[in-house]
C-alpha positions in Angstrom: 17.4 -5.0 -15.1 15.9 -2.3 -17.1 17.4 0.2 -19.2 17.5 4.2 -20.2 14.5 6.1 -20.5 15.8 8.8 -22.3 13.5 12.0 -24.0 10.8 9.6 -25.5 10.8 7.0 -23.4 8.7 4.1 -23.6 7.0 4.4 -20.1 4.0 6.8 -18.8 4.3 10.3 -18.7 2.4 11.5 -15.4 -0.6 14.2 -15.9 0.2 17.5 -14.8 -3.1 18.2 -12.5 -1.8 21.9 -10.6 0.8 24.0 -9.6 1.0 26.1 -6.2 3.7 28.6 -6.3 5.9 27.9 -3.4 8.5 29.5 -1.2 11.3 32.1 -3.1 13.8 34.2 -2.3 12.5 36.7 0.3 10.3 35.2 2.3 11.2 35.1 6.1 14.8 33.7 6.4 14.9 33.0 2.9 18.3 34.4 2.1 20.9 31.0 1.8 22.7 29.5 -0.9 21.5 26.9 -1.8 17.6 26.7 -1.0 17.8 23.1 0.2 14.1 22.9 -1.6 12.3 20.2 0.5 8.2 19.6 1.4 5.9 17.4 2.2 2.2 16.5 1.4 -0.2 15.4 3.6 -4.5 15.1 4.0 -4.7 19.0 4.3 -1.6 20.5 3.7 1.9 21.0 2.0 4.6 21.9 4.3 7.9 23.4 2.6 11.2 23.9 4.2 13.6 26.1 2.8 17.2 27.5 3.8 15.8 29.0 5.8 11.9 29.5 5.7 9.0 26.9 6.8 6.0 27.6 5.0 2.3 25.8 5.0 0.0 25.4 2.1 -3.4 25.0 2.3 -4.1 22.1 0.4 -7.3 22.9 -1.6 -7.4 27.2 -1.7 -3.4 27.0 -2.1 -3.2 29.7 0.3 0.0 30.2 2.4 -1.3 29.9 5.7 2.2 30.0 7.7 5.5 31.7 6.6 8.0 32.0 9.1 11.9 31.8 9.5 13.2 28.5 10.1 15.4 30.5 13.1 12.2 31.5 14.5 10.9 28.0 14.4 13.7 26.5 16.0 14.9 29.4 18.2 18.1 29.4 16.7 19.8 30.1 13.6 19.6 26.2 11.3 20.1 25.2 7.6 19.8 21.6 5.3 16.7 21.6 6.6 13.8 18.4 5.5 10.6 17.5 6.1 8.4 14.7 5.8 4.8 13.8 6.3 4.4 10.7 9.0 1.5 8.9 7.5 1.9 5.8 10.2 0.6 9.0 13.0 -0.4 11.9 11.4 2.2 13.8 12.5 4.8 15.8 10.7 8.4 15.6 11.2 11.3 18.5 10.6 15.2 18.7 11.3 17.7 21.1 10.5 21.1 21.6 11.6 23.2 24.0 12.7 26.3 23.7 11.3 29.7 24.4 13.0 27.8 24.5 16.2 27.0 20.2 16.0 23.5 20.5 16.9 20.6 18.7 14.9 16.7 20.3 16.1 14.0 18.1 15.6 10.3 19.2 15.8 7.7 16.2 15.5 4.0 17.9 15.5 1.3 16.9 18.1 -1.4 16.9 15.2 -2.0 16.7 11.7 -2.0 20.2 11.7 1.8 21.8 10.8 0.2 25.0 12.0 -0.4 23.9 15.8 1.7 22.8 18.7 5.1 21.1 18.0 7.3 19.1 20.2 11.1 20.6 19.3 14.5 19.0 20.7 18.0 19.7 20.2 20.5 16.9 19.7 24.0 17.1 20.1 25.8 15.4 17.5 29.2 16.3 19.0 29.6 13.2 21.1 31.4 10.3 21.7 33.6 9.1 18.4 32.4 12.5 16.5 33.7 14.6 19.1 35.5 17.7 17.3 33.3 16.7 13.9 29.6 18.5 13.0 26.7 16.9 11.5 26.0 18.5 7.7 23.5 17.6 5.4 21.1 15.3 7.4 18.9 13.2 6.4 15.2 12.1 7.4 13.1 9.8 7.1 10.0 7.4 9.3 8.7 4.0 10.0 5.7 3.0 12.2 8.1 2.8 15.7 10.4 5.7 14.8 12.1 9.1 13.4 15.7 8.6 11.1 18.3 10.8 10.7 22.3 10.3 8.9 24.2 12.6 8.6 28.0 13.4 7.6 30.1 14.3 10.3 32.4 16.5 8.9 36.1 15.9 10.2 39.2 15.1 9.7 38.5 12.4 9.2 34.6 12.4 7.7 32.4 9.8 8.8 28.8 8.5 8.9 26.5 8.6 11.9 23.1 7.4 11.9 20.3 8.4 15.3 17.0 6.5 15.7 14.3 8.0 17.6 12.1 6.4 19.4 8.6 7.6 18.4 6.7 6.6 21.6 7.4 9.1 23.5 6.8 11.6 21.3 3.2 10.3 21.0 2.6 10.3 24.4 0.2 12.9 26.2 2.7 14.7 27.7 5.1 14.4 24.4 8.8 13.5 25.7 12.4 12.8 23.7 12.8 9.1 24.7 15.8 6.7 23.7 17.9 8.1 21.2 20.3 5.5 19.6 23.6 6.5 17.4 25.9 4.2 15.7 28.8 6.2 14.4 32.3 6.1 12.6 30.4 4.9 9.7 32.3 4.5 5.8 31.9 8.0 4.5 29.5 7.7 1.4 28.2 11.2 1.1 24.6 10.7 2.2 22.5 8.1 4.3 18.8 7.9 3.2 16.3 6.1 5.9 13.4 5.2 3.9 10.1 7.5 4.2 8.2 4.0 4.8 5.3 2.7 4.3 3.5 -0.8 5.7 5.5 -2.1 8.7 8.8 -4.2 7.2 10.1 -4.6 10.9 12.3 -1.7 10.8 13.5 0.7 8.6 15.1 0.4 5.8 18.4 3.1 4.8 20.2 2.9 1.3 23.6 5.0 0.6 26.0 4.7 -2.7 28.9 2.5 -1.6 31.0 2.4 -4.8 31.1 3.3 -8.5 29.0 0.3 -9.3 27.2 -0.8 -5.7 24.9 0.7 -3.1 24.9 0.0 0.6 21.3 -1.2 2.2 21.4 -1.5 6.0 18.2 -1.9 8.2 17.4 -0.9 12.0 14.9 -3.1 14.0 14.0 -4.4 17.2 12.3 -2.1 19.9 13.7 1.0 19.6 14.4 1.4 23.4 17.5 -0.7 22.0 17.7 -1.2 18.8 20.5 -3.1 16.2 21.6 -1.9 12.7 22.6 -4.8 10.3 23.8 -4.6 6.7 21.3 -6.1 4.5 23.6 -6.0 1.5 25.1 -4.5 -1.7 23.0 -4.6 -4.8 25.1 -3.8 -7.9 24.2 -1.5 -10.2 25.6 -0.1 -12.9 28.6 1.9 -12.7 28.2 5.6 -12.5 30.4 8.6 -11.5 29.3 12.5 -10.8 28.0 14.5 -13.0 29.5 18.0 -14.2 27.7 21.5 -13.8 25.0 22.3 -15.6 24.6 25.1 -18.3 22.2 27.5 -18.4 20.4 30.0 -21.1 21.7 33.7 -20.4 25.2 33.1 -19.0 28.2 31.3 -19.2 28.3 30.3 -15.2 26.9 27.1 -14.8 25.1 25.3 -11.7 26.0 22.9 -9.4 24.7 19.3 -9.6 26.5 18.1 -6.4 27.3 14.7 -6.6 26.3 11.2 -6.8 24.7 10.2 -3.0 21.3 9.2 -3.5 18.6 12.0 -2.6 16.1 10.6 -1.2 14.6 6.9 -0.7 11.0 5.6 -0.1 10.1 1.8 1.1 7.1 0.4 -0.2 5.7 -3.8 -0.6 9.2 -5.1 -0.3 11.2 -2.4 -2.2 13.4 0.3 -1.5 13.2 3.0 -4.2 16.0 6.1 -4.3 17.2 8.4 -7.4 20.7 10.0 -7.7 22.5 12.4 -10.5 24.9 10.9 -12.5 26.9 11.1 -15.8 25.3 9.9 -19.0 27.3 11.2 -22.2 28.9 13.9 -20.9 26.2 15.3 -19.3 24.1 15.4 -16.3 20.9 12.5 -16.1 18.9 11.3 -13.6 19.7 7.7 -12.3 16.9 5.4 -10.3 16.2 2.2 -9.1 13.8 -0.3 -7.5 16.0 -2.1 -4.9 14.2 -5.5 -3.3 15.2 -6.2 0.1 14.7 -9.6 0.1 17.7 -10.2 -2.5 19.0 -7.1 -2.0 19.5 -6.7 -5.7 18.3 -4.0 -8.0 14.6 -4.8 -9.5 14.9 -2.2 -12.2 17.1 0.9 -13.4 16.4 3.4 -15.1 18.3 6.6 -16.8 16.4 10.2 -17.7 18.4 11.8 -20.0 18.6 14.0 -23.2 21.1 15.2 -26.2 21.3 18.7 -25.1 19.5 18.8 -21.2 21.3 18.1 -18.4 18.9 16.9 -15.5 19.9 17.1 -11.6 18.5 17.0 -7.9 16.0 14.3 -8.4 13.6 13.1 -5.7 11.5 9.8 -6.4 8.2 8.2 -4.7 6.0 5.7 -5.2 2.5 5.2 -4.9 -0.1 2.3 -4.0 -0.3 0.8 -7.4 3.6 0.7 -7.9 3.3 4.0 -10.0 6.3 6.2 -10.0 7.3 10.0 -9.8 10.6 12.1 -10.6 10.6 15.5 -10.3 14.2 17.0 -11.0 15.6 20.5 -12.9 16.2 20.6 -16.4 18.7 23.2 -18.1 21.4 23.2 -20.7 22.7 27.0 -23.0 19.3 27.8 -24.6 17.4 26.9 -21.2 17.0 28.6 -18.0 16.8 26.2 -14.8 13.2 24.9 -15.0 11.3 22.3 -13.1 10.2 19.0 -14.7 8.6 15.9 -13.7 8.7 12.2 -15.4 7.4 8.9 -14.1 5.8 5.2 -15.0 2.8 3.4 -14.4 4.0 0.0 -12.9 2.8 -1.6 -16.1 5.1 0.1 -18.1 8.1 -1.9 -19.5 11.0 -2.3 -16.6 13.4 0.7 -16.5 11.0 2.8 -18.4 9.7 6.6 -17.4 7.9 8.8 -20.0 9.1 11.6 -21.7 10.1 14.2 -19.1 7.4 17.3 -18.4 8.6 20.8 -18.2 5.9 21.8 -15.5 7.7 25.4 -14.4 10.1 26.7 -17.0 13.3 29.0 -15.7 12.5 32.8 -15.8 16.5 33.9 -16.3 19.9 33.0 -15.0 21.0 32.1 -12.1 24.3 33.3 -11.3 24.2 33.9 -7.4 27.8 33.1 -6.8 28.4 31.1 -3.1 31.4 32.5 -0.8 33.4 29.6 -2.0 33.2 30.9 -5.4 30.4 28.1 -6.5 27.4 28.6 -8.1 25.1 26.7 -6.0 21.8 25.0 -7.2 19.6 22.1 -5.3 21.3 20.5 -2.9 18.0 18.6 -3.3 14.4 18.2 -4.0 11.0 16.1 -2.9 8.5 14.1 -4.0 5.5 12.7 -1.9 2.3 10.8 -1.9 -1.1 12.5 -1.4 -2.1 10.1 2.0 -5.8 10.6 1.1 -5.6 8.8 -1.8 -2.4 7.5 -2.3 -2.5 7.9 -5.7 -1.5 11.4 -6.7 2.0 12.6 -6.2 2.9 16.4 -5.4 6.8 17.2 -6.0 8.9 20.4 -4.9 11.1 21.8 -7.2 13.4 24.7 -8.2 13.6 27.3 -11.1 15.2 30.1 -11.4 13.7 33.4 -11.0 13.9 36.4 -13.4 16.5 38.5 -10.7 19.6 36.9 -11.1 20.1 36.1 -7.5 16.1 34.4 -6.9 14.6 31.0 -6.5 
């Protein structure tokens, strides 16, 4: 199923239409290593969340038109935070944990406007079998009936969890947390994805890497008052292993890539979509793939890679004609960490993107060294569809700023 569309691929190169500058280092609560770089689009607005700043764009003036710590948000001090637009409602949706502490907030809007009144929650994550372990890097995603989250629980010994919300409540008119459902002790895979879906497939889909050569689809339905989690299957894929750091113009530190746990994953017409990093050559690439749940075997694969540029943090969506988006950085020793976008019209020949797009190039190095003596980049991106016209695709990504320690 498909093959590598390398620099000059054989598929559609997407038309760069604008760029917004978004959140950096130094806005409100913007002081973390990594940025987590995350936001959504929706009819009027772009919400970004940052480690740790939450930020909304006016859609057609580009104006910033909220800028506020993500601790202010929340009340308390949160990071690996997401976001996602909930087309099925209007609503938006944003988590963040809080580390140590084994608390995951929630906030689910009571409009489609990210600047008015929010419902917010707190959920212990401590509990039951993950008593003594904390939730990090969570996960988010939404169906028509409810709001996703994974996380891993970080031990000895580290697990999976996986909480389902159940939306109705939320959407009532006095908004309320109803049934919350956790299924825990799960085979540690480094990251659950629940789909950011679209239609109603009668439940949401989730995708995870489960081995060198397979991913893991599971799916949650039924009323979500009491809902059931089944394995839909293992597609195979080909076999793939993590990445090493990237290299970057200016200095001889190089950037994380993290690893190979899928970033993000998008359900659309009977396939789940999700993009990972990977080794190709010796050298970072981006890996993605068009899963169909019917089979639960992989559609199409595809590779985005170069002889010199190593390409990490991927995000991935899909629009209503099957078209395709990656944005992703881009760097190697005579480039600084730039944003780029590829993609592919669905008519394009299986496995096929276009040539990748350098849309923001890198202003200088980035050599902001983390406590644990790593040179953290990412730990991930996002890519979304425009709901007005779920055609054009807007995608958040990082570059390097010209101070050594900005994004």
């Amino acid at each position: 199923a498909g093959g590598s569309a390398k620099l000059g691929g054989s598929g559609t190169t997407p038309r760069l239409v604008r760029e917004l500058d978004g959140p950096h280092f130094g806005d409100p609560g913007c002081c973390w290593l990594p940025p987590d770089t995350c936001g959504s689009v929706g009819p009027d607005h772009f919400v970004a969340v940052t480690n740790v700043n939450l930020s909304v764009y006016d859609k057609t003036s580009g104006q910033r038109t909220l800028n506020v710590s993500l601790a202010d948000f929340f009340g308390e001090g949160v990071g690996d935070p997401r976001v996602t637009y909930d087309v099925h409602h209007d609503r938006w949706a944003v988590l963040a944990m809080t580390g140590p502490a084994a608390r995951v907030h929630v906030a689910y809007s009571l409009s489609g406007d990210p600047t008015g009144t929010w419902f917010k929650t707190v959920i212990d994550t401590a509990q039951d079998e993950d008593v003594g372990r904390w939730a990090d890097y969570p996960t988010l995603g939404v169906d028509v009936a409810g709001v996703y989250f994974a996380s891993h629980m970080v031990g000895p010994p580290d697990t999976m969890s996986i909480w389902a919300i159940d939306k109705a409540p939320l959407l009532a008119a006095t908004p309320s947390l109803g049934t919350v459902s956790v299924w825990r002790n799960l085979p540690w895979e480094g990251a659950i994805q629940p789909c950011v879906t679209y239609g109603d497939p009668g439940g949401v889909y989730l995708v995870s890497r489960r081995s060198w050569n397979s991913l893991r689809l599971r799916q949650i339905t039924g009323p979500l008052t009491a809902p059931t989690l089944a394995q839909v299957g293992n597609p195979v894929v080909p076999s793939h292993g993590n990445a090493p750091d990237a290299p970057q113009k200016g200095t001889a530190a190089t950037l994380g890539t993290l690893d190979i746990r899928p970033i993000n994953a998008v359900y659309r017409d009977g396939s789940v979509w999700t993009t990972h990093t990977v080794t190709v050559d010796g050298r970072a690439g981006v890996r993605w793939y068009e899963l169909d749940v019917a089979t639960a075997t992989a559609v199409q694969v595809g590779t985005v890679a170069d002889e010199s540029l190593y390409f990490y943090m991927p995000s991935i969506s899909v629009n209503a004609e099957r078209d395709l988006l990656l944005g992703f950085t881009g760097s190697d020793e005579d480039t600084y960490a730039g944003a780029w976008i590829t993609g592919r019209r669905a008519s394009d020949p299986l496995g096929e993107t276009g040539p990748p797009l350098l849309f923001k190039p890198g202003e200088g190095p980035h050599t902001q060294m983390s406590s644990s003596g790593f040179n953290r980049w990412g730990d991930y991106s996002l890519t979304s569809v425009d709901p007005l016209d779920d055609q054009t695709f807007w995608t958040i990504q990082e570059y390097s700023g010209s101070n050594p320690n900005a994004w």
